[in-house]
LOLUMVEX-735538 format. One record per residue (C-alpha): residue number from 1; x, y, z. Coordinates in steps of 0.1 Angstrom, whole numbers, plus 5000, padded with zeros to 4 digits. Layout:
BEGIN
<n:NUM&c1:X&c2:Y&c3:Z>
...
***
This chain:
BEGIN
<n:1&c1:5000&c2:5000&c3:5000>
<n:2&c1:5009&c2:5035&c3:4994>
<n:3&c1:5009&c2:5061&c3:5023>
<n:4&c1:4987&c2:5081&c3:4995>
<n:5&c1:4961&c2:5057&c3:5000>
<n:6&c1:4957&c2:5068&c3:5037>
<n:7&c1:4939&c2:5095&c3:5050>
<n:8&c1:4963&c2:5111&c3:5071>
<n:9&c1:4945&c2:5146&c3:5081>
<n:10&c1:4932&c2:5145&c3:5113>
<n:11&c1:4938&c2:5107&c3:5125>
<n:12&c1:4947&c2:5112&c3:5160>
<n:13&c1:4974&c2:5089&c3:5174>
<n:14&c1:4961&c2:5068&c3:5206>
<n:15&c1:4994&c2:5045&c3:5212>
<n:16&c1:5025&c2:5031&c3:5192>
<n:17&c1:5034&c2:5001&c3:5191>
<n:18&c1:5072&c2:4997&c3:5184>
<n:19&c1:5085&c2:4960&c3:5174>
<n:20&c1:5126&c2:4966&c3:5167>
<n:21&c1:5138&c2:4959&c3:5134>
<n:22&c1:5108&c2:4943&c3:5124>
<n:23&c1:5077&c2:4970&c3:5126>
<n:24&c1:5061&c2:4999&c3:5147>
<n:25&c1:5025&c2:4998&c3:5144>
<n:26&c1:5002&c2:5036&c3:5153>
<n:27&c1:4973&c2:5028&c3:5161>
<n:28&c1:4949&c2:5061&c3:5151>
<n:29&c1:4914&c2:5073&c3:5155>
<n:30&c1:4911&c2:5071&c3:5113>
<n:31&c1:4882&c2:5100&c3:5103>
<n:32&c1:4860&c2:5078&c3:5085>
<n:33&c1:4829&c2:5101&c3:5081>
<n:34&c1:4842&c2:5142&c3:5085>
<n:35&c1:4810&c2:5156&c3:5080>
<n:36&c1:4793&c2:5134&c3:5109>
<n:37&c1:4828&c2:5135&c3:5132>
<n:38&c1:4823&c2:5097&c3:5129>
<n:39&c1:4857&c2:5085&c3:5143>
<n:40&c1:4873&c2:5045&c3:5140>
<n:41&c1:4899&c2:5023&c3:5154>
<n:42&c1:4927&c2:5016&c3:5128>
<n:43&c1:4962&c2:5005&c3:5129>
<n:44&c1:4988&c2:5018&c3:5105>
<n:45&c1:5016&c2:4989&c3:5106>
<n:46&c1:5047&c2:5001&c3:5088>
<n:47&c1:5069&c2:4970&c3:5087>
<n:48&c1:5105&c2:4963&c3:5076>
<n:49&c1:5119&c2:4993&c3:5093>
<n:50&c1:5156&c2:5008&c3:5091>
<n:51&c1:5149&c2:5041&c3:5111>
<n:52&c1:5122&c2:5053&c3:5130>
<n:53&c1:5126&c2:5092&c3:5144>
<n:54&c1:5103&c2:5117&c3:5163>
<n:55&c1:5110&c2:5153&c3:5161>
<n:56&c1:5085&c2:5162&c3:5185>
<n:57&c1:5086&c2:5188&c3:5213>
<n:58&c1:5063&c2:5188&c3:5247>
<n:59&c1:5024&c2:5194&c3:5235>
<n:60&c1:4993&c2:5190&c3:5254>
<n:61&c1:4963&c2:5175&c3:5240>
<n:62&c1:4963&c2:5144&c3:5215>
<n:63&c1:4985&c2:5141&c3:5188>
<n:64&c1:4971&c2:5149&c3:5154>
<n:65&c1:4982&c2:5136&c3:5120>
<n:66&c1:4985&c2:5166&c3:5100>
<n:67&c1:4998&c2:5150&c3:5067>
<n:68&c1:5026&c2:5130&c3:5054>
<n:69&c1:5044&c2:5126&c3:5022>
<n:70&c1:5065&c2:5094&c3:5009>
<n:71&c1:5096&c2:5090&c3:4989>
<n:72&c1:5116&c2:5061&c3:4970>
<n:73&c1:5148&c2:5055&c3:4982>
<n:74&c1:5178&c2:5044&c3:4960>
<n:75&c1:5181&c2:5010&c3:4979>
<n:76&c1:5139&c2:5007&c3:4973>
<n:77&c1:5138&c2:5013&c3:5010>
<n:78&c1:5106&c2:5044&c3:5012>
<n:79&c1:5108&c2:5071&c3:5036>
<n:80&c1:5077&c2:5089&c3:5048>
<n:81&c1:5074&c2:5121&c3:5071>
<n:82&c1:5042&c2:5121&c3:5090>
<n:83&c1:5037&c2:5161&c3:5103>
<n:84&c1:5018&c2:5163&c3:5133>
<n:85&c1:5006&c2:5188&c3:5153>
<n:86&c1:5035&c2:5190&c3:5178>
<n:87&c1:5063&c2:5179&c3:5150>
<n:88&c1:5070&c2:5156&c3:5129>
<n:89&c1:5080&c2:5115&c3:5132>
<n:90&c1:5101&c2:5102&c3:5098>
<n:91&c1:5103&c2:5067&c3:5093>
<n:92&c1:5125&c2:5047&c3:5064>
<n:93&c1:5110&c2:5010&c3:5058>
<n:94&c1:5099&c2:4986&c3:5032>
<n:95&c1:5062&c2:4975&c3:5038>
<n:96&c1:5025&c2:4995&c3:5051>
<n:97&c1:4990&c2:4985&c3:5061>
<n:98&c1:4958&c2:4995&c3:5072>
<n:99&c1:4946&c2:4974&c3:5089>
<n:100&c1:4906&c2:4975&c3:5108>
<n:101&c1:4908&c2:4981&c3:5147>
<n:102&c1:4938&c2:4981&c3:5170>
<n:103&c1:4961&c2:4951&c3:5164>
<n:104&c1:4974&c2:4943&c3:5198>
<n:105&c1:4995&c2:4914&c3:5188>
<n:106&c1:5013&c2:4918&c3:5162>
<n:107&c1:5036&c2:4888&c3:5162>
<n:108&c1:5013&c2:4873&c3:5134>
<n:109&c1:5026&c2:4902&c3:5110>
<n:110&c1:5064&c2:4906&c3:5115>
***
């Protein structure tokens, strides 16, 4: 999947998961339905990961997914910037889902 596919703007971020080497997994509040403010559980699973880095200062409040824009790497690695309201968080990797709900165990997708 592309990050393109995903609706970025204004998923709020409830936890991340981070699996070391193999995959961090955010689990959002995905707006399904703006107009309505109709709100549900998703997991974005980014697997096959190099780097994973948060610029992000102190903020109060939850943290919102602004945007995010992807790039190709040379070594066919892809790198993706995800702004949020208190930063940004850039991750370089190889694989991305969306998956329905909040995957709490993840072991079944390293």
């Amino acid at each position: 999947m592309r990050s393109a596919e995903i609706h970025w703007h204004d998923s709020i971020i409830v936890r991340v998961v981070e699996l070391p080497t193999v995959s961090v997994a955010f689990q959002i509040e995905y707006p399904e339905d703006w107009e309505r403010d109709i709100y549900v559980n998703k997991t974005v699973l980014i697997g096959e990961i190099f780097s994973y880095q948060i610029h992000e200062g102190p903020f109060v409040g939850p943290i919102t997914i602004l945007g995010a824009t992807e790039a190709t790497g040379a070594d066919d690695s892809r790198l993706i910037r995800i702004e949020t309201n208190a930063g940004y968080r850039e991750l370089r990797f190889k694989t991305l889902d969306l998956l329905d709900e909040h995957v709490t165990g993840l072991s079944g997708h390293q």
